[in-house]
N, C-alpha and C positions, 0 to 999 in steps of 0.2 A: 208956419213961419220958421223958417231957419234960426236955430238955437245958436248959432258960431255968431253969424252975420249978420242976424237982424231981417233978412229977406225975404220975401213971401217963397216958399219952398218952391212949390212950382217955378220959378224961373230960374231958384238954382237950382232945382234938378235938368229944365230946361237947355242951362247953360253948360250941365256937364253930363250931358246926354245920359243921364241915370235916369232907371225910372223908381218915381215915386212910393215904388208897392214895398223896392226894395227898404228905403230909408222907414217906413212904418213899423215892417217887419220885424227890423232891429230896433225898432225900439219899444216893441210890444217886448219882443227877446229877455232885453235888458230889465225890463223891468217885471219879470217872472221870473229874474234870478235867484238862486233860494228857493224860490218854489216846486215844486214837485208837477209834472204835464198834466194836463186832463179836469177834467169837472172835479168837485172837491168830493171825495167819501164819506164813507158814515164815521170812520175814523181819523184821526191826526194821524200823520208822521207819527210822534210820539207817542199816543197811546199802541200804533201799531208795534214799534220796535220793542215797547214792554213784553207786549204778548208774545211777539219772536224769541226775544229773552226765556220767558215763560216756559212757550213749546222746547226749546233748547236746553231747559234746567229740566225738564220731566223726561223726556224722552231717554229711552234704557239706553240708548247708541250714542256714538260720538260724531262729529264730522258729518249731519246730516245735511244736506243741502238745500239748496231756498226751495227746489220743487216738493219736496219732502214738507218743509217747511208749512210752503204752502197748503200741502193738504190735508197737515195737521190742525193748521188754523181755519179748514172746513170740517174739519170733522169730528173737531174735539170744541171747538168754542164755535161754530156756525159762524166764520167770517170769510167771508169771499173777498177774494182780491186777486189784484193781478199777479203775473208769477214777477213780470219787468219789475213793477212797486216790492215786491216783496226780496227780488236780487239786489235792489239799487239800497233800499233799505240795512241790509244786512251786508254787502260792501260796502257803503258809507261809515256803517260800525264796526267794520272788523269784526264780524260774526262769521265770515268765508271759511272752511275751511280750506288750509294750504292745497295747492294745486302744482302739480308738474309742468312746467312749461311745455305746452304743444309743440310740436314738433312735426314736420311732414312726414307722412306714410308713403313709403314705396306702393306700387301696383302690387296686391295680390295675383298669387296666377288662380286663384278656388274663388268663386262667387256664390252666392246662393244663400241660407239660412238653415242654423239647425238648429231652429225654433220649431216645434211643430206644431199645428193644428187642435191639439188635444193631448189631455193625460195621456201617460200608461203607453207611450209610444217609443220615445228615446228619453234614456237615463244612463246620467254621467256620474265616472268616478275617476279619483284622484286620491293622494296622498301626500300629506307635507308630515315637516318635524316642530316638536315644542321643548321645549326647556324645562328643564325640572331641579333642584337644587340635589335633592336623593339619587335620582336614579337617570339622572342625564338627559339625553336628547331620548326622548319616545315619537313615536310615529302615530299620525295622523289619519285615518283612513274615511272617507265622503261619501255619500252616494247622492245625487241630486236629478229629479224630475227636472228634466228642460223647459216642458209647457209651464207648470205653475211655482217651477225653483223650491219646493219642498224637499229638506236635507232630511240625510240621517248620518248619523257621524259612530266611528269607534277609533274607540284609545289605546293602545298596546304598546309592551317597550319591543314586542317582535315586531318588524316588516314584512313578514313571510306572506305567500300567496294566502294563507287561509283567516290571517284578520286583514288581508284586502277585499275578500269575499263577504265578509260581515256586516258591512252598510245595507249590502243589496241583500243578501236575503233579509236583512229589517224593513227593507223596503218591500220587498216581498210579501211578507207575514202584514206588515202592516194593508196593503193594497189590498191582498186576496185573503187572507187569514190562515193560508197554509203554507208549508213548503211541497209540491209534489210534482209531477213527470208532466210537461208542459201547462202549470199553471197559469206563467207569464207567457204565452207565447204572444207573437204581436212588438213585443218591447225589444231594440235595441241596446246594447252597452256601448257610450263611446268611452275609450280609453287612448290614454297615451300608450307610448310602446316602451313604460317601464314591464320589468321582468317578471314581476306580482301578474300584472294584468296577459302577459302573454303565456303564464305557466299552463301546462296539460290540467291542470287541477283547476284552475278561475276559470278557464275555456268550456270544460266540461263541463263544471256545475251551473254554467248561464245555460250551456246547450240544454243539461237534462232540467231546467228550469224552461223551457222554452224558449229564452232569448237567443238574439243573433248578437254574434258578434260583433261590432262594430271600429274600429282604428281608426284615430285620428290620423289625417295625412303627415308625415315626415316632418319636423320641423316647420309644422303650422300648427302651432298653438292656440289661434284661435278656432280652428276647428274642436275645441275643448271648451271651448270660452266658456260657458256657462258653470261649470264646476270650478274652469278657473277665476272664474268672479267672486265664487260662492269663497273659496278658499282664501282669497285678498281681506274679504270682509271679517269669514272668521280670524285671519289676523289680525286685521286692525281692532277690533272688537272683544278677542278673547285672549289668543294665544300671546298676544302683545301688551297685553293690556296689566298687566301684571307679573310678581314672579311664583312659581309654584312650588310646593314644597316637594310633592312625589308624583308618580303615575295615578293614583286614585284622586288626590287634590285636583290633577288637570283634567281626569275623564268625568268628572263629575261639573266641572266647569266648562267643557265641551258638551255634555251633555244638556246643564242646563242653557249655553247659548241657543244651540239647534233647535230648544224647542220653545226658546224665546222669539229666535227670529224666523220658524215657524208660522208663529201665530202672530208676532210683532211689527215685523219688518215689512214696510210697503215696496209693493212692485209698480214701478210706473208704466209699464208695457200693460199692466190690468187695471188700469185708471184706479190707481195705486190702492189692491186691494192687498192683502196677505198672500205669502202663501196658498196656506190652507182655507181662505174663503177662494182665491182663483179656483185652488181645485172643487171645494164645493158648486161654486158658478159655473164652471164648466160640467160636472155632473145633473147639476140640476138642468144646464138645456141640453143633453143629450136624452136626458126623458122626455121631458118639453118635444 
């Protein structure tokens, strides 16, 4: 029956050639407004958006996102849910962290991935600056595994080619337990074409380390991507995050981020393990 008119539906749909699935439809719609899609869960709306709370007052980082979110609420409370319930959730409260408006991307002219298949393959490095209240702007130096994103950071108020070299032999000693005459070999270094990473002296000691050289292309920065990811986060995270008194207050505060987000920070490309368990995972099935 027609709610306006009184009429049995069917003849006003009849008479204005709608069909009837439509008028149902909307008014199944209507009256699931408010409601949330789908069969009901083991939780409310509101008891979920506590625990979102929750994962978001513990969690060492700032600005995590629902997927993050998400997998904290598997892995820390045993609650599955969808990622859609868990975005709409946390949009509806203003738990988003701000976001840059999207914008379209020109074509690259480079395609391809420099992701690779396994550790100990290609390792990136880079360098920013931090703020210090004593001793000024100091320099930042990175080193990061591409497959499993495990960092190693050093702190100096010098830029010079030899604390740009300092991440990677950490990275080194830590991998193989030495430094000697091709113990990496096998590992590339991408770097940009600042002056540090092209001097005769960075060049060298990757060569007498075994690595190959490696250049990002000219003014493609995503060919870096991966240490320049690493370095956005330790901004937002560390370097940003407060103000420092000297060079030893901030390498001590670099220090202990790296080894927080080491062991802390989820990778969703590894169905969001660490770091350091991707790389343990990836070593355990190469015995396998």
């Amino acid at each position: 029956m027609s709610r306006e008119t009184g009429h049995p539906l069917a003849v006003v749909c009849e008479v204005l050639s709608a069909p009837r699935s439509t008028v149902y439809a909307r008014r199944a719609s209507a009256s699931r407004a408010g409601h949330r899609p789908g069969p009901p869960g083991e939780r409310s709306d509101d008891e979920l958006v506590a625990l979102i709370r929750q994962v978001l007052t513990e969690t060492p980082f700032s600005g995590e996102g629902y997927r993050k979110v998400r997998a904290y609420l598997r892995r820390e409370h045993d609650v599955h849910v969808s990622g859609k319930r868990v975005l709409r959730l946390m949009r509806r409260h203003g738990l988003l962290a701000p976001q840059r408006e999207r914008r379209r991307r020109a074509e690259r002219p480079h395609v391809g991935t420099i992701i690779p298949d396994r550790p100990n393959v290609r390792f990136g490095v880079d360098a920013t600056l931090g703020w210090t209240r004593s001793d000024g702007w100091v320099w930042v130096f990175a080193c990061i595994d591409h497959y499993s994103c495990e960092a190693w950071s050093h702190v100096s108020t010098s830029g010079d080619r030899f604390s740009a070299l300092q991440p990677v032999y950490d990275a080194v000693l830590e991998r193989f337990g030495t430094l000697s005459p091709n113990v990496a070999r096998g590992i590339s270094v991408r770097h940009d074409w600042g002056s540090q990473y092209r001097s005769h002296h960075f060049t060298g000691s990757i060569r007498w380390l075994g690595m190959t050289d490696d250049p990002a292309y000219p003014g493609e920065p995503e060919g870096n991507g991966c240490i320049e990811r690493w370095m956005k986060t330790l901004k937002e995270q560390c370097l940003w995050a407060r103000l420092y008194e000297d060079v030893d207050d901030l390498r001590q505060a670099v220090a202990d981020f790296t080894e927080l987000y080491n062991s802390k920070w989820l990778i969703q490309r590894h169905g969001h393990l660490t770091p350091r368990e991707a790389y343990q995972a990836a070593l355990a099935a190469q015995v396998a």
